[in-house]
Structures are given as structure tokens and as C-alpha cells.
PyMOL commands that place a pseudoatom at each C-alpha (Angstrom):
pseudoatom trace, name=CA, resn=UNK, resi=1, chain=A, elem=C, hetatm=0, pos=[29.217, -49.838, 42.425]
pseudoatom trace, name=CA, resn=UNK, resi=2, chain=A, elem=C, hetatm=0, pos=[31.608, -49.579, 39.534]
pseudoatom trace, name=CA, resn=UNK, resi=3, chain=A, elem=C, hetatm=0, pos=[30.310, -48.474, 36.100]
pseudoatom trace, name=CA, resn=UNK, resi=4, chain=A, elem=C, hetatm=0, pos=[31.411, -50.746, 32.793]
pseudoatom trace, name=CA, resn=UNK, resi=5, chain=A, elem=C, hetatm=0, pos=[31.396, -49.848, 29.370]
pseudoatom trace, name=CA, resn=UNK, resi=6, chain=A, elem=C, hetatm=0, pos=[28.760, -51.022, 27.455]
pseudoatom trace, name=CA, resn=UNK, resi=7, chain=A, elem=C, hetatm=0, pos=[28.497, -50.956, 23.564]
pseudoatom trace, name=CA, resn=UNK, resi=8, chain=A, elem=C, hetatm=0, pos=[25.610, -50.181, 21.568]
pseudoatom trace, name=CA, resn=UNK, resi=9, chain=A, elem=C, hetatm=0, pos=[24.925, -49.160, 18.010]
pseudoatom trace, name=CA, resn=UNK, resi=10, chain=A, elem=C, hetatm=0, pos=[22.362, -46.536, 17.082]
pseudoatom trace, name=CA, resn=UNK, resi=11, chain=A, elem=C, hetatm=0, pos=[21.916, -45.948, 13.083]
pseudoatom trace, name=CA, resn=UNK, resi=12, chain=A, elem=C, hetatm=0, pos=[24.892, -47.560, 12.401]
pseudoatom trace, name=CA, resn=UNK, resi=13, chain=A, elem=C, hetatm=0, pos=[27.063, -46.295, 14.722]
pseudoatom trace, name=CA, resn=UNK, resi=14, chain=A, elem=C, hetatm=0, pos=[28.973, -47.753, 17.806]
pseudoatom trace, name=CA, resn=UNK, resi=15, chain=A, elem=C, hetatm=0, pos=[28.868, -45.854, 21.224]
pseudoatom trace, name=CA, resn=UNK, resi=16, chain=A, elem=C, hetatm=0, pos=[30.495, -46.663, 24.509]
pseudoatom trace, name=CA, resn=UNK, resi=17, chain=A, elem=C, hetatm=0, pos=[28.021, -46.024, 27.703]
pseudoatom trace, name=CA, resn=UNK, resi=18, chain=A, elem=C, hetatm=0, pos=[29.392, -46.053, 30.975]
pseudoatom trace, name=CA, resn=UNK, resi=19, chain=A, elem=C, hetatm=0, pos=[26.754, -47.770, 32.485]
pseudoatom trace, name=CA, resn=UNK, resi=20, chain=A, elem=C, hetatm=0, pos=[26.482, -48.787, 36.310]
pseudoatom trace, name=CA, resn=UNK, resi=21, chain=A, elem=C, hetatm=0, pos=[27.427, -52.329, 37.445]
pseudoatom trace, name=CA, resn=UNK, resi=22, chain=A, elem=C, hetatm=0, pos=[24.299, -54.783, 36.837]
pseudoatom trace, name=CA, resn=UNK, resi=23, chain=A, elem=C, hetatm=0, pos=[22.818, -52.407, 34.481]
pseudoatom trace, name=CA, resn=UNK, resi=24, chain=A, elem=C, hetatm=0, pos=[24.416, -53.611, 31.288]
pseudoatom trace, name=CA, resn=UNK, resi=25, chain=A, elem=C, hetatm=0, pos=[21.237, -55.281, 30.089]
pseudoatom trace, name=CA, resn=UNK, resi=26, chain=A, elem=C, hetatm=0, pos=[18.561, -53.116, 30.813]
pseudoatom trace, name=CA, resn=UNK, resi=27, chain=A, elem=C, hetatm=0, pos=[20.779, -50.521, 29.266]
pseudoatom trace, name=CA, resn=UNK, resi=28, chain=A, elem=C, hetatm=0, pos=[21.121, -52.644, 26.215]
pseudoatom trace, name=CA, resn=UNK, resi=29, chain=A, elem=C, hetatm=0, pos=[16.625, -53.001, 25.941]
pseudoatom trace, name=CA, resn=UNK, resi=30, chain=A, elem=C, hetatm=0, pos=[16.786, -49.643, 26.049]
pseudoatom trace, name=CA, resn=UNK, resi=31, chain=A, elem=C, hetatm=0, pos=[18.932, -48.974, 23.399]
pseudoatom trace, name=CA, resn=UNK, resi=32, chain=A, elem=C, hetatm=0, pos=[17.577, -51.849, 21.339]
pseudoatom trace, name=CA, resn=UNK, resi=33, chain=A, elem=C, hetatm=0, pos=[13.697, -49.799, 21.666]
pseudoatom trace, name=CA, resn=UNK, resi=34, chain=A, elem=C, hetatm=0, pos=[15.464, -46.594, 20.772]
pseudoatom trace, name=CA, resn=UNK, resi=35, chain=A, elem=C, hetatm=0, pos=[17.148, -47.955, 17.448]
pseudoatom trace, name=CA, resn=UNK, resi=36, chain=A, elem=C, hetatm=0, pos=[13.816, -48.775, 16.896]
pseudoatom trace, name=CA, resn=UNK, resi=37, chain=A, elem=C, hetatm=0, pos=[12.549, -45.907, 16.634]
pseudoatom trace, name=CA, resn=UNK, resi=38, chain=A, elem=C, hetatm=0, pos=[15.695, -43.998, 14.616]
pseudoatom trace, name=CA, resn=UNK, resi=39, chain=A, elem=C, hetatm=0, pos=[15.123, -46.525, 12.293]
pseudoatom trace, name=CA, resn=UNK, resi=40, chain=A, elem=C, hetatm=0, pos=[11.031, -46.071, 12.223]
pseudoatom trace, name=CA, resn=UNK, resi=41, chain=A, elem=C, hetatm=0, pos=[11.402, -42.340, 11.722]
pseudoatom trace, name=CA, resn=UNK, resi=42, chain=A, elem=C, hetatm=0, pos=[14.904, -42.589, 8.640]
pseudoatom trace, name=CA, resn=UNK, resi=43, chain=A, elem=C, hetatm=0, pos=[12.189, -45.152, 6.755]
pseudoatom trace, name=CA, resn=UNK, resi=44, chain=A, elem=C, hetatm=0, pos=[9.453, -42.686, 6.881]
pseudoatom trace, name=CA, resn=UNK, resi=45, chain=A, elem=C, hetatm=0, pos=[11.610, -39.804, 6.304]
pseudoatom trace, name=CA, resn=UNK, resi=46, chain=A, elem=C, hetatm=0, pos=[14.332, -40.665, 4.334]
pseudoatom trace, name=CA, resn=UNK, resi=47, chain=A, elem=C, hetatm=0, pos=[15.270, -36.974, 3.980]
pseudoatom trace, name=CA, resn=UNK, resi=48, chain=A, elem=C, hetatm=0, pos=[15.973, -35.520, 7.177]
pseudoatom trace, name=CA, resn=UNK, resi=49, chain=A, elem=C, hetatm=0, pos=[19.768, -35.786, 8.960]
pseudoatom trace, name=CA, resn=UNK, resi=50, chain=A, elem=C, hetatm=0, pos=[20.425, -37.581, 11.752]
pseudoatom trace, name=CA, resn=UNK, resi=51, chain=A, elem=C, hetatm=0, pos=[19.876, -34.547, 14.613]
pseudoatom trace, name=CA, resn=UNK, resi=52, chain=A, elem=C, hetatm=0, pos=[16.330, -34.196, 13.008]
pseudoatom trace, name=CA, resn=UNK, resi=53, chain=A, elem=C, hetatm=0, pos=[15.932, -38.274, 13.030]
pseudoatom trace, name=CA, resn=UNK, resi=54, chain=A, elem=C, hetatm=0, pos=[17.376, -38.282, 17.065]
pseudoatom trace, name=CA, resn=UNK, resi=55, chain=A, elem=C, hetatm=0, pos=[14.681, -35.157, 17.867]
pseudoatom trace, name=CA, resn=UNK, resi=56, chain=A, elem=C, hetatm=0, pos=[11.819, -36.632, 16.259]
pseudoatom trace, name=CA, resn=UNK, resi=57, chain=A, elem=C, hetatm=0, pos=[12.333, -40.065, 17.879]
pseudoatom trace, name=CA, resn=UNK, resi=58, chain=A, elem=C, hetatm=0, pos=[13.190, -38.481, 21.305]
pseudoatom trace, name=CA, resn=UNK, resi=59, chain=A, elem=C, hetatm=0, pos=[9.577, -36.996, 21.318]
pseudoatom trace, name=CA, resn=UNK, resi=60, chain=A, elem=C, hetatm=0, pos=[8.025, -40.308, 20.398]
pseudoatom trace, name=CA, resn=UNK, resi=61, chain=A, elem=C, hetatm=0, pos=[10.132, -41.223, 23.174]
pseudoatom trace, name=CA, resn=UNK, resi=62, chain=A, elem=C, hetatm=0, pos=[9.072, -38.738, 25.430]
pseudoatom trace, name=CA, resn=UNK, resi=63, chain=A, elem=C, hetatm=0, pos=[5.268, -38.473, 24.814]
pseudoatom trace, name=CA, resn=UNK, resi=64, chain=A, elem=C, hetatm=0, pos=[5.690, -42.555, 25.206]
pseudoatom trace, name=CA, resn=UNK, resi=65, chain=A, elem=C, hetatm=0, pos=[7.177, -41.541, 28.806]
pseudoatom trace, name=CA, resn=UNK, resi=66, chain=A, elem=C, hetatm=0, pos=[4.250, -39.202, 29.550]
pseudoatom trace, name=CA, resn=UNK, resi=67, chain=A, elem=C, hetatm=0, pos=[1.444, -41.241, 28.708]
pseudoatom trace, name=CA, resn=UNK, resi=68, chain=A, elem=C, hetatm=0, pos=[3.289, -44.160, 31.323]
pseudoatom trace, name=CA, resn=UNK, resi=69, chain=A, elem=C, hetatm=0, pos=[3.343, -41.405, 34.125]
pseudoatom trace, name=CA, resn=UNK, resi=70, chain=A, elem=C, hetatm=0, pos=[-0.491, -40.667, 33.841]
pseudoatom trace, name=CA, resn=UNK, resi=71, chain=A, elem=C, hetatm=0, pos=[-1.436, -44.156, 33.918]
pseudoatom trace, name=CA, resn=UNK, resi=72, chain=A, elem=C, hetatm=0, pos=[0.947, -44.842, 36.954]
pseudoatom trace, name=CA, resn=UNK, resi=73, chain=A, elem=C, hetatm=0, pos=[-0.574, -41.553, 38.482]
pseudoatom trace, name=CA, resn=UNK, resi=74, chain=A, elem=C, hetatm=0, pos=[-4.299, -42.544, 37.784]
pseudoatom trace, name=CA, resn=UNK, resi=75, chain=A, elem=C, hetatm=0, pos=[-3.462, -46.020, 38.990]
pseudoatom trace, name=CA, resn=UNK, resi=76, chain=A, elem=C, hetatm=0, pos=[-1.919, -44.828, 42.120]
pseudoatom trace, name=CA, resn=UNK, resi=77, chain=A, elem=C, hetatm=0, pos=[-5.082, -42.663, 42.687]
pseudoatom trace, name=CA, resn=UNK, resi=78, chain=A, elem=C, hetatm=0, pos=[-7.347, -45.656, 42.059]
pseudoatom trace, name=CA, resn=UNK, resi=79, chain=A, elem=C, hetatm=0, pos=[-5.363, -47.581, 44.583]
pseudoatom trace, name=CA, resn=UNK, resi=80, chain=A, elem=C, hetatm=0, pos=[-5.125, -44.941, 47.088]
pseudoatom trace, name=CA, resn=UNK, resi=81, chain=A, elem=C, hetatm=0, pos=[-9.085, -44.546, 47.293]
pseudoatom trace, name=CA, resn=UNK, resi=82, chain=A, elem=C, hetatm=0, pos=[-9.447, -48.363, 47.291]
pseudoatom trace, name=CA, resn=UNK, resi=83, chain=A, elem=C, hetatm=0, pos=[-7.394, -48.469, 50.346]
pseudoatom trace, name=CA, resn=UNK, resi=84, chain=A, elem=C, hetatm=0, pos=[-9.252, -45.076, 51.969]
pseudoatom trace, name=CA, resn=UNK, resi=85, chain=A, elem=C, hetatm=0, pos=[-12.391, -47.238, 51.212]
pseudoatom trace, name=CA, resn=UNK, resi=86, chain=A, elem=C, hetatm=0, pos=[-11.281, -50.481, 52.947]
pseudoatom trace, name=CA, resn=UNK, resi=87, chain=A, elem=C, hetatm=0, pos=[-9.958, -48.827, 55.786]
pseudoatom trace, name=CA, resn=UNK, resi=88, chain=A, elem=C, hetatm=0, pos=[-13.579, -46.959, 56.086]
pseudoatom trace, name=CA, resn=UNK, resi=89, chain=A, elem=C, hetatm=0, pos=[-15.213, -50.293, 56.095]
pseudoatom trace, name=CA, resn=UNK, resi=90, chain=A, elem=C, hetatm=0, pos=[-12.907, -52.088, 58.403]
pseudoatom trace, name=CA, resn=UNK, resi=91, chain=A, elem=C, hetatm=0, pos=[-13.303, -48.934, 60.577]
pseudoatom trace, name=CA, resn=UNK, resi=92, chain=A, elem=C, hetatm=0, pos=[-17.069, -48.866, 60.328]
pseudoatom trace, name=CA, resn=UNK, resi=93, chain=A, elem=C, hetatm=0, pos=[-17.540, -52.906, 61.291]
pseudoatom trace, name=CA, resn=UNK, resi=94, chain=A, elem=C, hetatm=0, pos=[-14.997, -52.451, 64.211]
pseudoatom trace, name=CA, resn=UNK, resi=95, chain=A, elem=C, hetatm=0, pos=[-17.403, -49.276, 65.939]
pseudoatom trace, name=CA, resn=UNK, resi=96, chain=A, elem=C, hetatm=0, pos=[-20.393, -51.631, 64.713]
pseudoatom trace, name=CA, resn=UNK, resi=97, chain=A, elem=C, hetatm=0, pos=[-18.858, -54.289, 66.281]
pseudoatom trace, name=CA, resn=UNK, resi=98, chain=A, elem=C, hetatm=0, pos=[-17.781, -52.859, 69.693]
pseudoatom trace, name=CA, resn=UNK, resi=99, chain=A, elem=C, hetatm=0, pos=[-21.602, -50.995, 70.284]
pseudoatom trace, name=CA, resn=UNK, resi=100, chain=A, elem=C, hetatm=0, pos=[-23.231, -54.515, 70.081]
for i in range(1, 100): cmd.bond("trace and resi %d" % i, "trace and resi %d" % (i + 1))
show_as sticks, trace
zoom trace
């Protein structure tokens, strides 16, 4: 796969992404959500620079991130003792099954 150039504009600014073939618009979502929140964080702190505004949202960013991972991980727990239980009960009624 080839990678295209995608442009996207973060407080006002244009950047070129390479961005792999068939990515473009997920690419562009995610730099849509991420304005968002440069823009959330220069209205609420009009004061700081730009490297301060980029930091602050790439933690909000990041803890965003985290919290997604521990619900995937509890999920995937959940699910994994769902299926140990189902298997237990399917192996249960099969010995039931073959002493009668």
C-alpha cells in the first residue's frame, strides 16, 4: 500500500500527513476529535502557547486512551470466563450424558 497526503488543520494551521492508502478518513475523525480538544483547552485557557495547549490536550487524549484499554481488558475478562463457564457446562452435560 501506498501512503497519500492528507490535509488537516489543527488551531489554524494546515499540515500534510502521509497517511496509508484507505486511511484518509479515519485519519481525518481523528484529527477532527483532536481539534476538538486544542480548541476546548485555548477557550479555557486563553493564556497558555500552543506547546502547552498540544500537552494538555494530548493527556486528555491519553487518559481518554487508557480508560478504553481497561474497559476492553475487563470486557475481555468477562468474556473469557463466560466462555470457561459454557465450556464447563457443555462439558459437565456431555459426562452426565454418556454415564446414563
Amino acid at each position: 500500500m501506498s501512503n497519500s497526503a492528507v490535509e488537516i488543520t489543527l488551531l489554524g494551521r494546515t499540515y500534510s500527513i502521509a497517511c496509508p492508502a484507505g486511511q484518509e478518513e479515519a485519519l481525518r475523525v481523528v484529527a477532527q476529535g483532536v481539534e476538538q480538544q486544542l480548541t476546548a483547552m485555548k477557550t479555557k485557557r486563553n493564556s497558555i502557547n500552543r506547546e502547552e495547549i498540544a500537552i494538555m490536550a494530548a493527556l486528555n487524549i491519553g487518559h481518554e486512551l487508557y480508560q478504553e484499554k481497561q474497559k476492553n481488558k475487563q470486557y475481555m475478562k468477562q468474556m473469557d470466563d463466560r466462555i470457561n463457564l459454557l465450556q464447563s457446562t457443555l462439558e459437565n452435560a456431555l459426562v452426565e450424558r454418556s454415564t446414563k
